[in-house]
C-alpha positions in Angstrom: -13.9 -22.3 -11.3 -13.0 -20.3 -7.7 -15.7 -17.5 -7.5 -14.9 -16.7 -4.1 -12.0 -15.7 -2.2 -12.9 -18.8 0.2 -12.7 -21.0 -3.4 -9.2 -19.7 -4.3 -7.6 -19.9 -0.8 -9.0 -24.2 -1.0 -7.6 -24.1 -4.1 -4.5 -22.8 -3.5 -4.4 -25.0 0.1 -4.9 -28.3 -1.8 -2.3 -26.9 -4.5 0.6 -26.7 -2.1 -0.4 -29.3 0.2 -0.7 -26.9 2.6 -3.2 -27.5 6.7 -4.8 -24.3 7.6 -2.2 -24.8 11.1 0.7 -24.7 8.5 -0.7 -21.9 7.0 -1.0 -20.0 10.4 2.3 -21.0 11.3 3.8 -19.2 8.3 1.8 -16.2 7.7 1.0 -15.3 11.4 -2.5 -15.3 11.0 -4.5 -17.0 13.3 -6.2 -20.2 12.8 -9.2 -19.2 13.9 -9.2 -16.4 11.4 -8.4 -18.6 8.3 -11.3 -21.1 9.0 -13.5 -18.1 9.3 -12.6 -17.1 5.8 -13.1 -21.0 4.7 -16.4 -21.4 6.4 -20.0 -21.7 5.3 -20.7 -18.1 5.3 -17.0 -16.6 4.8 -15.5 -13.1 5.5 -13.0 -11.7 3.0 -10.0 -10.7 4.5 -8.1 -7.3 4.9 -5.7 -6.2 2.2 -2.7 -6.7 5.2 -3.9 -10.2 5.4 -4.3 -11.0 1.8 -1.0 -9.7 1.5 0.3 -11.8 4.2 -1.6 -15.5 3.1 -0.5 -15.0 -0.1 3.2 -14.2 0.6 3.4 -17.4 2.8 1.5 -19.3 -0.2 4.2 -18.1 -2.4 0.7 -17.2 -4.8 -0.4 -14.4 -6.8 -2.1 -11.6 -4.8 -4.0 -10.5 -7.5 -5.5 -14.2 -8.2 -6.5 -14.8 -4.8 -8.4 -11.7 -4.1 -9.6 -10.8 -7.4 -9.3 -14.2 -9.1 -7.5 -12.5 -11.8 -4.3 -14.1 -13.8 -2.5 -17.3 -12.6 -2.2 -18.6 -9.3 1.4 -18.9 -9.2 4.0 -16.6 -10.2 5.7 -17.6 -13.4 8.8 -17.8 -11.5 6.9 -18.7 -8.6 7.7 -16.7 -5.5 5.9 -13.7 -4.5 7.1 -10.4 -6.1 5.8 -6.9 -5.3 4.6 -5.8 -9.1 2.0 -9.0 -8.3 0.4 -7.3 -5.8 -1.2 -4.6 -7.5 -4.5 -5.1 -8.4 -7.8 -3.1 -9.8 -11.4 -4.4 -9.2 -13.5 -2.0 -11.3 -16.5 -2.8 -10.5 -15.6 -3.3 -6.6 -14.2 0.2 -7.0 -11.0 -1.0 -4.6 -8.0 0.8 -6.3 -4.5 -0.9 -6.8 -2.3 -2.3 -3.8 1.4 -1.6 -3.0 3.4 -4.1 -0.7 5.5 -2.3 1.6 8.4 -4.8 3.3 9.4 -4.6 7.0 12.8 -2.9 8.0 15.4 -4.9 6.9 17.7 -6.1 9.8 15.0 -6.0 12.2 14.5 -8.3 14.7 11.3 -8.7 16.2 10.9 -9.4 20.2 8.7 -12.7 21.4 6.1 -10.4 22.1 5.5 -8.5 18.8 3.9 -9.3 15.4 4.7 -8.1 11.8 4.5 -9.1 8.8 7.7 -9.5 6.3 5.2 -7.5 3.8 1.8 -5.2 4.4 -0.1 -3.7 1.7 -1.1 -0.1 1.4 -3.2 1.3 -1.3 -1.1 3.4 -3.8 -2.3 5.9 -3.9 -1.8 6.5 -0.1 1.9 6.3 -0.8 1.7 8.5 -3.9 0.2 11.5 -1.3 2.7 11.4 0.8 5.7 11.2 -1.8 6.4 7.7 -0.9 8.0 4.6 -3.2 6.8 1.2 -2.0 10.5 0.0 -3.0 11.8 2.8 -0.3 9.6 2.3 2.7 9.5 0.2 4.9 7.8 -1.1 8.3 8.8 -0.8 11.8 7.4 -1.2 15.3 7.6 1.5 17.7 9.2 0.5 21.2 8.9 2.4 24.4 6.8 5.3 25.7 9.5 8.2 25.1 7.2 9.0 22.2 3.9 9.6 23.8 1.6 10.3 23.2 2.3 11.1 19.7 3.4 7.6 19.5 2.6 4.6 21.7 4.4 1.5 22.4 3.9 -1.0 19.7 2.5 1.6 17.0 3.0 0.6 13.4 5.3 3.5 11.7 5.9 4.1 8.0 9.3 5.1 6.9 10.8 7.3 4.3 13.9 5.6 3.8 15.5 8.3 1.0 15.7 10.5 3.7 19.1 10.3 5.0 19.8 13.6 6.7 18.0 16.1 9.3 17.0 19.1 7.4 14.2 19.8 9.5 12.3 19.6 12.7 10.7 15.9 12.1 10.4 12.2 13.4 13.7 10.2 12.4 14.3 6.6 12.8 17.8 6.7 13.9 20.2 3.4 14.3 22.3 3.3 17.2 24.5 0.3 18.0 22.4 -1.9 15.9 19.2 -0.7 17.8 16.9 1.7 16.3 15.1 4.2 17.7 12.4 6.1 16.8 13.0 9.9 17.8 12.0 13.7 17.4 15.1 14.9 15.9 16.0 19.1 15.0 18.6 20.6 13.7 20.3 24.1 14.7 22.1 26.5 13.0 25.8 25.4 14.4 25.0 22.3 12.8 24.0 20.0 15.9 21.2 18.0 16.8 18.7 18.6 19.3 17.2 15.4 19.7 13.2 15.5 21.7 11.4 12.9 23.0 7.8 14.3 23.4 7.3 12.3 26.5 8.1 14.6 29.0 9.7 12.3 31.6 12.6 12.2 29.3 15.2 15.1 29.0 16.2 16.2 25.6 19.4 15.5 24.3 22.2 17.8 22.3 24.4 15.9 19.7 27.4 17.7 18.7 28.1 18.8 14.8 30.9 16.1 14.8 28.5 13.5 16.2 25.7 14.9 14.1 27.6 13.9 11.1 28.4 10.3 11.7 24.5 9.6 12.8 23.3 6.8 10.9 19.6 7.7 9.7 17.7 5.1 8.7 14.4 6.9 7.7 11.7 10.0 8.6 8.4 8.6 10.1 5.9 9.3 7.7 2.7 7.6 8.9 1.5 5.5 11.9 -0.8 2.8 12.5 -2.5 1.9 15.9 -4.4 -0.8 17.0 -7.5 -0.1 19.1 
């Protein structure tokens, strides 16, 4: 039987035929990372990673962290109501995957996952569906410093419209950007960078209307 988290992950190796450089290659993890979690005296990963190893395993999320249920999938590929979980006696409450941005490409230089989990009830505070949100990666420094270069944002994807002073996601050209956005009363935008090196800028009613948004920032993420 796989007691351990290092167990199942062997299991589930030898299972798919599957090298731990394989493995790195299609989760994103690093090797170094995965033999830690295999080693004598193993670490247990984060739920992002579990999320992440399992996904590119095409395994149960649930089985692998908690050992709970089958390894695969009846229909074997990775679906979101598998990756809710509840260890009682752990006391780690249930897990929501949350998908990157569909449509968005990723540069050479950045990192993220097709999936990330968050714990639901996270979501549930702030309103949030894991089948609506969705992952991006913030780009530039016209955000600082409320948000840096290569933060981790959380979108709201049922928001559609500015109704009020927030931080959209807005699509432009088939780029998105990530920007202050407020409405006025003659039915414009006033759109605000809160880096002060960068003007703000005034989009008319007529415009206003034909701006494609693609979500309200919700939450951010920052590596230290």
């Amino acid at each position: 039987m796989a007691h351990s988290f290092a167990d199942r992950l062997r299991l589930a190796l030898d299972a798919e035929d599957v090298t731990v450089p394989e493995l790195s290659r299609r989760s994103g993890v690093g090797e170094s990372t995965i033999r830690n979690w295999l080693s004598a005296k193993p670490s247990v990963p984060s739920a992002e990673y579990a999320a992440e190893i399992a996904h590119a395993l095409s395994i149960s999320l649930q089985w692998l962290i908690a050992g709970r249920g089958e390894m695969r999938p009846e229909d074997h590929c990775f679906r979101e109501d598998q990756a809710r979980y509840r260890i009682d006696d752990a006391g780690i409450s249930g897990l929501v995957v949350v998908r990157r941005l569909d449509g968005y490409a990723l540069t050479e230089q950045e990192h993220l996952a097709e999936i990330l989990a968050f714990p639901a009830s996270m979501l549930t505070r702030m309103g949030l569906s894991a089948s609506t949100a969705r992952l991006l990666i913030v780009r530039g420094d016209s955000m600082a410093p409320t948000l840096q270069h290569g933060d981790l944002v959380l979108l709201d994807t049922t928001v559609e419209s500015v109704k009020e002073s927030a931080i959209f996601a807005v699509s432009v050209d088939d780029r998105v950007f990530v920007k202050r956005i407020q409405p006025r009363y003659d039915g414009s935008l006033q759109v605000v960078s809160d880096n002060p090196v960068y003007p703000p800028e005034k989009i008319s009613a007529t415009d206003a209307a034909a701006l494609k948004i693609v979500g309200q920032v919700r939450w951010f993420g920052r590596s230290i």
